[in-house]
C-alpha atoms as an extended CHARMM CRD file, in Angstrom:
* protein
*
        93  EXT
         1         1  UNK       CA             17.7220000000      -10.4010000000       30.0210000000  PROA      1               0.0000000000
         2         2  UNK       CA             17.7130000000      -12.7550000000       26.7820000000  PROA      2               0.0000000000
         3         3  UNK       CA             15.4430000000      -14.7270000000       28.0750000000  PROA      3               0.0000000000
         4         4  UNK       CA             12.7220000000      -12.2040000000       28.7330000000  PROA      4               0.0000000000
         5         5  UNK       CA             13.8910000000      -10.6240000000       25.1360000000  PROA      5               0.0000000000
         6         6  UNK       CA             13.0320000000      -13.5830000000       23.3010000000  PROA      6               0.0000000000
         7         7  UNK       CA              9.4100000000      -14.1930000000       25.2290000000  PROA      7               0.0000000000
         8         8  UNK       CA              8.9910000000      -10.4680000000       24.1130000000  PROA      8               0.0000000000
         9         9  UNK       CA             10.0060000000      -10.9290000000       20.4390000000  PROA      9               0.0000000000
        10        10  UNK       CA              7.6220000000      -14.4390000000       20.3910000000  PROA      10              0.0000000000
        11        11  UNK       CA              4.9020000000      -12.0160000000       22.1100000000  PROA      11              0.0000000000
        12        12  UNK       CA              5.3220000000       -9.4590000000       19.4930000000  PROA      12              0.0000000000
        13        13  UNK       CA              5.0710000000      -12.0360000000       16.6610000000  PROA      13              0.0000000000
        14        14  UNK       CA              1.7050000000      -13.4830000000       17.5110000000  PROA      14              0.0000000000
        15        15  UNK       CA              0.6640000000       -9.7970000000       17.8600000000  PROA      15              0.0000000000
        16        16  UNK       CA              1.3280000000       -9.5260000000       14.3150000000  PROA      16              0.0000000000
        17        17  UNK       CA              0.0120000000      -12.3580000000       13.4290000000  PROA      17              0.0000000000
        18        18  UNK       CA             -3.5040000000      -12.1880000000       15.2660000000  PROA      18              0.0000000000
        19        19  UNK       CA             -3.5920000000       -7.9900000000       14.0770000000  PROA      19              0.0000000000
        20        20  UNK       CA             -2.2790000000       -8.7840000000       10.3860000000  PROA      20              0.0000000000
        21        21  UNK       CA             -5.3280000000       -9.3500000000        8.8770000000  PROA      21              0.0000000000
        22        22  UNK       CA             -7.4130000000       -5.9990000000       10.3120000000  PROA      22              0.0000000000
        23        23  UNK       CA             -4.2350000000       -3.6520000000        9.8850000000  PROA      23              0.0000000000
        24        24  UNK       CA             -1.1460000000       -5.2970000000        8.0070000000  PROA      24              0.0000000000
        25        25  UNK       CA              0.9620000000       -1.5990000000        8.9490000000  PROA      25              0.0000000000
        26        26  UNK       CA              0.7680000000       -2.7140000000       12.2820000000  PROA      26              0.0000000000
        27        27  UNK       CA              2.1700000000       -6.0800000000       12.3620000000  PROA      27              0.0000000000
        28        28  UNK       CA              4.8880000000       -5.1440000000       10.1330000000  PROA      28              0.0000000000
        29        29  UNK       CA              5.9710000000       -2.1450000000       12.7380000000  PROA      29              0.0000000000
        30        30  UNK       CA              5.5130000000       -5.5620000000       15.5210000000  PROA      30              0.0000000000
        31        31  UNK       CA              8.0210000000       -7.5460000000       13.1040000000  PROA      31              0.0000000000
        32        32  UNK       CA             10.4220000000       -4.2290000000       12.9740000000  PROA      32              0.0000000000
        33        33  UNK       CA             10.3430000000       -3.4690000000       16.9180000000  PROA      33              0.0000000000
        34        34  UNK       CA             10.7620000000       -7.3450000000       17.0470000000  PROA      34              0.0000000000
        35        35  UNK       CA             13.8980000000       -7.3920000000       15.1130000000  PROA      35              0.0000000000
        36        36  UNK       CA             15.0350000000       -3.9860000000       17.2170000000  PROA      36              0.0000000000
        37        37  UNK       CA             14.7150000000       -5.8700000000       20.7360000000  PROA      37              0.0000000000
        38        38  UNK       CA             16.5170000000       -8.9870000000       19.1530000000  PROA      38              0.0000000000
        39        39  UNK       CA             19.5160000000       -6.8340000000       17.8510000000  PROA      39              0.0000000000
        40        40  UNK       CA             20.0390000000       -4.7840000000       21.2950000000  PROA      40              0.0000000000
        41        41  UNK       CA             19.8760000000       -7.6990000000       23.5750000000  PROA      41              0.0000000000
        42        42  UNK       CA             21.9120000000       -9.7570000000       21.1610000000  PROA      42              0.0000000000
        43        43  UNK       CA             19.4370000000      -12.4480000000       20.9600000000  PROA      43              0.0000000000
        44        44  UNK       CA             18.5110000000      -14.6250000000       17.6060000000  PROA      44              0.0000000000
        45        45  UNK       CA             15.0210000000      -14.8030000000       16.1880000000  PROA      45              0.0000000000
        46        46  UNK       CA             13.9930000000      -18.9450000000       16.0480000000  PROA      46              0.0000000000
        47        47  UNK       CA             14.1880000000      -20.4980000000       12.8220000000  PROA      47              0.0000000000
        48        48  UNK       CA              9.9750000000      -21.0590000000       12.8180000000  PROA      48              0.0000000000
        49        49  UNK       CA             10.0780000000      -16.8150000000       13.4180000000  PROA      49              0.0000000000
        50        50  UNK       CA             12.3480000000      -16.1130000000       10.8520000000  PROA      50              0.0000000000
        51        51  UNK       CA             10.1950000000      -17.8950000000        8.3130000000  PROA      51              0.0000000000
        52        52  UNK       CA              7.7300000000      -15.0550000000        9.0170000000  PROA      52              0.0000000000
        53        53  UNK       CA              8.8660000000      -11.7050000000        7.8510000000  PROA      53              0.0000000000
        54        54  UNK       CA             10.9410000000      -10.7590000000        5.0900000000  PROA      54              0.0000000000
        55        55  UNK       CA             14.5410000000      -10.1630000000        5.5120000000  PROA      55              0.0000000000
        56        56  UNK       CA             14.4020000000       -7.6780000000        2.5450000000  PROA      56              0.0000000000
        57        57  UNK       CA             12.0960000000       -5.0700000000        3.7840000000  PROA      57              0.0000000000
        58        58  UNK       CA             10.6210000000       -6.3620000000        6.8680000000  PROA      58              0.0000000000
        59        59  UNK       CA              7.1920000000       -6.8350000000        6.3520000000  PROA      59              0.0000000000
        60        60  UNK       CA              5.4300000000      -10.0520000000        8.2570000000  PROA      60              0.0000000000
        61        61  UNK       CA              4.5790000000      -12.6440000000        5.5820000000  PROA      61              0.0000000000
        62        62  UNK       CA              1.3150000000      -13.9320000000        5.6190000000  PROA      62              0.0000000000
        63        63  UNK       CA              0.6320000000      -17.0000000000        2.8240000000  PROA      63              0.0000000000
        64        64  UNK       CA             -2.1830000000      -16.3920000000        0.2660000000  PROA      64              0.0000000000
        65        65  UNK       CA             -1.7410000000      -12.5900000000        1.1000000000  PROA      65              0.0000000000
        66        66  UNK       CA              1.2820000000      -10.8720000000        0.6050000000  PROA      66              0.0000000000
        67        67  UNK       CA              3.2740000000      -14.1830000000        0.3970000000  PROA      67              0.0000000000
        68        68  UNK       CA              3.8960000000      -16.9760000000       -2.0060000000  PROA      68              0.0000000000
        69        69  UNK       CA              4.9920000000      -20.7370000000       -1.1360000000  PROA      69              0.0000000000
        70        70  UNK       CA              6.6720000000      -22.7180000000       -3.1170000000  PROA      70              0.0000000000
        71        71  UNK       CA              8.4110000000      -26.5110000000       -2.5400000000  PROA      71              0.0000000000
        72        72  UNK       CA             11.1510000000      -26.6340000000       -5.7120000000  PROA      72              0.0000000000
        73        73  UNK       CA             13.8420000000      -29.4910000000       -5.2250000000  PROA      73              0.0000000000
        74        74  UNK       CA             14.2100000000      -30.2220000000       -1.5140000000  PROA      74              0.0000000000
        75        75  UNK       CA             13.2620000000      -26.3580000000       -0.8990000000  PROA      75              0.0000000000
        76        76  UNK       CA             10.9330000000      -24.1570000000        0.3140000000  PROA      76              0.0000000000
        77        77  UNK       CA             10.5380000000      -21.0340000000       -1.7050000000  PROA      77              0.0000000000
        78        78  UNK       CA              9.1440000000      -18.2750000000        0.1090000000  PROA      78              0.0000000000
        79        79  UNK       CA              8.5440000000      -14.9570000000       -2.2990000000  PROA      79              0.0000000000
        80        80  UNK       CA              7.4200000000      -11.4780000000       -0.3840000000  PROA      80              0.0000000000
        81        81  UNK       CA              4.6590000000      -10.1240000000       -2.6540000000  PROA      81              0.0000000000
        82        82  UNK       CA              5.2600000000       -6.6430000000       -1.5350000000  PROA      82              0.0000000000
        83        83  UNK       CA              8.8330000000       -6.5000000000       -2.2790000000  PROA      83              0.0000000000
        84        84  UNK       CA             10.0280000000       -9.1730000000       -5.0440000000  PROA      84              0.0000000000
        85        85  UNK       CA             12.5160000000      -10.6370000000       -2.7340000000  PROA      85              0.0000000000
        86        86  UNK       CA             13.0410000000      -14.2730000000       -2.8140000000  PROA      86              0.0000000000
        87        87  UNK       CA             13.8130000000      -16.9500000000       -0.0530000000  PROA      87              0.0000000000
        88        88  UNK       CA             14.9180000000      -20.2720000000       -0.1080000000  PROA      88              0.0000000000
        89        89  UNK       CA             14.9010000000      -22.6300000000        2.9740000000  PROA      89              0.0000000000
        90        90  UNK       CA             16.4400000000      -26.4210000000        2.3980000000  PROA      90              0.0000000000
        91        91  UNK       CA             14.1320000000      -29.1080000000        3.8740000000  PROA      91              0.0000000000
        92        92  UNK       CA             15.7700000000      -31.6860000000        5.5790000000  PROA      92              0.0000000000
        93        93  UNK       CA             14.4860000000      -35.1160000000        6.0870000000  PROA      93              0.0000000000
């Protein structure tokens, strides 16, 4: 069951991305079902998924539209454009 919850959650996440840029409602109600099916089946979103939405209000991020990239000190700084919120990854070498 985790496995097929996780191909579903990667499904639903190129959904958003491919529908973002004709209806952005839509793949933000992908990134929140996404999230739903990953919280009942008690699976983890990957690290390259979780990069995509904001944890804040859970709208799929989409650089140059409604997100801004940033590389600060050894970090990534992701800011959501609809919210404010701020995110900070660590880069590793």
């Amino acid at each position: 069951m985790k496995r097929e919850a996780l191909q579903e959650i990667k499904r639903l996440f190129s959904l958003a991305e491919k529908v973002f840029d004709e209806n952005p409602e839509r793949a933000h109600r992908y990134v929140y079902i996404a999230r739903r099916i990953g919280m009942k089946a008690n699976v983890s979103i990957p690290r390259e998924l979780r990069r995509k939405f904001c944890r804040k209000c859970l709208h799929f991020l989409k650089p140059g539209k409604n997100c801004q990239v940033r590389i600060h000190k050894h970090r990534v700084i992701y800011k959501c454009l609809d919210c404010g919120n701020v995110m900070r990854f660590v880069v590793r070498r």
